[in-house]
N, C-alpha and C positions, 0 to 999 in steps of 0.2 A: 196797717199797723195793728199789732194784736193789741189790744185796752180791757180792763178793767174799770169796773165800779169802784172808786176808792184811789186810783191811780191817781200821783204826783204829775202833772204835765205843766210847760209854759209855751207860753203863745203870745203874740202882739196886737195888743187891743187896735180898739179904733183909734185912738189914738197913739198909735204906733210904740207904745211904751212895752216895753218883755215885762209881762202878769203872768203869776206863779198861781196855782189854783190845784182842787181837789175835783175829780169830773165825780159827779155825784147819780148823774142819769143819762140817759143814750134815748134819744127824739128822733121825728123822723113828719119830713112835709108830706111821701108816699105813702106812709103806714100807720095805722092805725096803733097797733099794737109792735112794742118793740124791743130785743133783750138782751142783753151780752151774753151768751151762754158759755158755757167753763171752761172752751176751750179760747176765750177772748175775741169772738168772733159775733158780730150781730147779727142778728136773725131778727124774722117777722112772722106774725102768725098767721098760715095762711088758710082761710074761711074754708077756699077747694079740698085741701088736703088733710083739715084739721089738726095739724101743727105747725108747731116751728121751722123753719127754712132759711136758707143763708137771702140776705138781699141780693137780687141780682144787681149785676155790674150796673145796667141803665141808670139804677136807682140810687147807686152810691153815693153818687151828690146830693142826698136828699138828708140822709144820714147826721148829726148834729149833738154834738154833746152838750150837757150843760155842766159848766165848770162853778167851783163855790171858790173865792178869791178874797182876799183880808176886805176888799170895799165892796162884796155882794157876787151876784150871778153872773156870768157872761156864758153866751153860746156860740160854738165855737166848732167848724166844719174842720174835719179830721187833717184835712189836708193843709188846715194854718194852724196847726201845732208842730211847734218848735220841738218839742222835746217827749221825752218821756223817762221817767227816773224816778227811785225813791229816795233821791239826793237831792233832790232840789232845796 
């Protein structure tokens, strides 16, 4: 899924309830360093090459947003968002 910094998405908390939120940052358990770059794609910096580079596949479940929501933060793996829209 192509995402932005700023983008509208909803998802299902832990408590299973559909939470509306603003993803504010792009995390990562693999990576040090980590960035949405313009084309909406995440990249990582890598030390070897001294730039930016797409995640490898391996790694994509490491990948993690963090969403700002009317009750605070939640983090939230790309693959349990529901949505994505600036109509939410």
């Amino acid at each position: 899924m192509i995402m932005y910094i700023g983008d509208k998405v909803k998802f299902h908390n832990e408590l299973g309830e559909m939470t509306k939120g603003e993803v504010t940052e792009v995390l990562s358990d693999s990576y040090d360093d980590v960035i949405v770059n313009t084309s909406g794609e995440v990249e990582y910096y890598s030390k070897k090459t001294g730039k930016y580079v797409p995640v490898r596949a391996k790694h994509e479940g490491s990948i993690f947003w963090e969403v700002k929501t009317d009750v605070g933060v939640e983090y939230v793996l790309e693959k349990e968002l529901e949505g994505l829209s600036g109509n939410l």
